[in-house]
N, C-alpha and C positions, 0 to 999 in steps of 0.2 A: 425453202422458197424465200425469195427477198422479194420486195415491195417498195419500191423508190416513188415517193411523192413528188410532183413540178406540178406547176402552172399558178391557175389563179390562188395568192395567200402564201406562194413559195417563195416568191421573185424577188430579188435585188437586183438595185443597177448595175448593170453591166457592160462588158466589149471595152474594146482598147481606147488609150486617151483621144477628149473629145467627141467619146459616144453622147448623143443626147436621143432620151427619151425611148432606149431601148433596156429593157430589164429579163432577166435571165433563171439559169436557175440548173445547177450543174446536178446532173444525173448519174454520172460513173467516170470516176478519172484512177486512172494507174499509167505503168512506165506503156504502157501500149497506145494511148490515147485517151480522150475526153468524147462525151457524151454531152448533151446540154439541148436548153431550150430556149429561146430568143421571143419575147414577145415588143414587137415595133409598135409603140402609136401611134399615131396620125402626125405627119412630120418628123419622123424618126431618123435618125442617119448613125451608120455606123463608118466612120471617115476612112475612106481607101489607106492600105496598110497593109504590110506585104507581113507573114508566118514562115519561119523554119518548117512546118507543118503542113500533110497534106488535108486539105478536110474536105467535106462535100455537105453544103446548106443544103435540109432538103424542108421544104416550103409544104407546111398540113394544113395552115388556116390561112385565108387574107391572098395579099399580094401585095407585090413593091416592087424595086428596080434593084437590081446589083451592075456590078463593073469588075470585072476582073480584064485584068492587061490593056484600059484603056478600051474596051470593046464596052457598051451597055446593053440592057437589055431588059426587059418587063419580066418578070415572075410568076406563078400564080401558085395554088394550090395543087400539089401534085406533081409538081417540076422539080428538081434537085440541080445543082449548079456546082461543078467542081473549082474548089480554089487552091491550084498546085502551089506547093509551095515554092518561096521568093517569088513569088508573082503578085502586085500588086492587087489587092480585091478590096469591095468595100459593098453597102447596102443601104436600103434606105426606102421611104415612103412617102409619101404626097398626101394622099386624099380619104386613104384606106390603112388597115393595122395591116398587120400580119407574124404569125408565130412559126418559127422554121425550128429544125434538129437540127444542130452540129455536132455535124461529126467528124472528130481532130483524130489523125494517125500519126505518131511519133513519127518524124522524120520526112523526108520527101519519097520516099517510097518502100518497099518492101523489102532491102536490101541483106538489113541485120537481121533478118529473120529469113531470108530463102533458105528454106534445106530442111528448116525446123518442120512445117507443115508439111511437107511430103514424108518425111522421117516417121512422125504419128502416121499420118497413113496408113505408110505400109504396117509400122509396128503393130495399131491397133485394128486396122480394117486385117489381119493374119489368125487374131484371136490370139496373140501373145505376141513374146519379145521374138524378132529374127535372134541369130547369134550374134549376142553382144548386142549391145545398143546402138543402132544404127548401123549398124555392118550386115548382111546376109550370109550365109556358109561362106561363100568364095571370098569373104571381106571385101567386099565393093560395099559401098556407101548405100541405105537407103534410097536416096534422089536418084542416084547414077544407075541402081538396078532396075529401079519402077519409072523413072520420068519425071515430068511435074505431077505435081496434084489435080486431081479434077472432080468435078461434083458427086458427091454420093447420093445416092438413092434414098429415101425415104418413105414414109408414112405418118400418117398420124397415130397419136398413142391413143387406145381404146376410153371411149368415157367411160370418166368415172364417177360417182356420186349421183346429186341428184342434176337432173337434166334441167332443160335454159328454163322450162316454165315451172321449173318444181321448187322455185324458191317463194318466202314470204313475201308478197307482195305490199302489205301491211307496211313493209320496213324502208321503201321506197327502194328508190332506185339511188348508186353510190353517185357521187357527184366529186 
């Protein structure tokens, strides 16, 4: 299990040249994309500015205004806003803070990766390899035999330890 620390006591300033008074605090970055946390103060702006990169702000505390393509619009907690990539975006605050998640995906779309995620699919939703790696007996490709990917089924995993009220109370609550 990993444990990544953001918010208050993590944060440096951040966002691209001419951000004022937005500070951040980067969660998970590899060649797939960036993860992160945005906290805006009061008067905050992150100046319109277009990404190689698809990403989607998604807004958990406060509110503010963003702009993407020249279009505005008010935000609040609980809304998510896509900013496709080369498309001018930018954000910002007036009167109120607000703390959003970005989330950045290499590239403008899913491109260099179609085929991969249906490939595991079918590989791993078969309970082993097809023949050969991404081939099936007739050697048709993974994708081409099954289709696109699509949602898998779930569950939750059984509890385990002690239960929500079976902890020291004594120790406070984490912060």
């Amino acid at each position: 299990m990993e444990i990544r620390r953001f918010g208050v006591g993590h944060r440096r300033p951040d966002g691209p040249p001419r951000t004022q008074g937005v500070y951040g605090q980067v969660i998970h970055s590899d060649g797939r994309g960036v993860v992160s946390e945005l906290a805006f103060r009061r008067h905050a702006v992150v100046e319109p500015h277009t990404n190689p990169n698809t990403t989607w702000f998604v807004v958990i505390e406060g509110g503010g205004f963003v702009e993407v393509g020249g279009l505005r619009a008010r935000v609040a907690a609980g809304e998510a806003v896509l900013w496709p990539a080369g498309v001018v975006h930018g954000a910002w605050t007036e009167l109120s803070e607000m703390r959003a998640i970005v989330v950045e995906f290499a590239g403008p779309d899913d491109a260099a990766v179609r085929g991969i995620i249906e490939e595991r699919g079918l590989l791993l939703g078969s309970g082993g390899l097809a023949a050969g790696v991404g081939a099936t007996a007739g050697g048709a490709t993974a994708a081409a035999a099954t289709g696109p990917a699509t949602p898998g089924e779930g569950r939750l995993a059984p509890k385990a330890g002690p239960g929500h009220g079976d902890y020291d109370r004594s120790s406070g609550e984490p912060y």
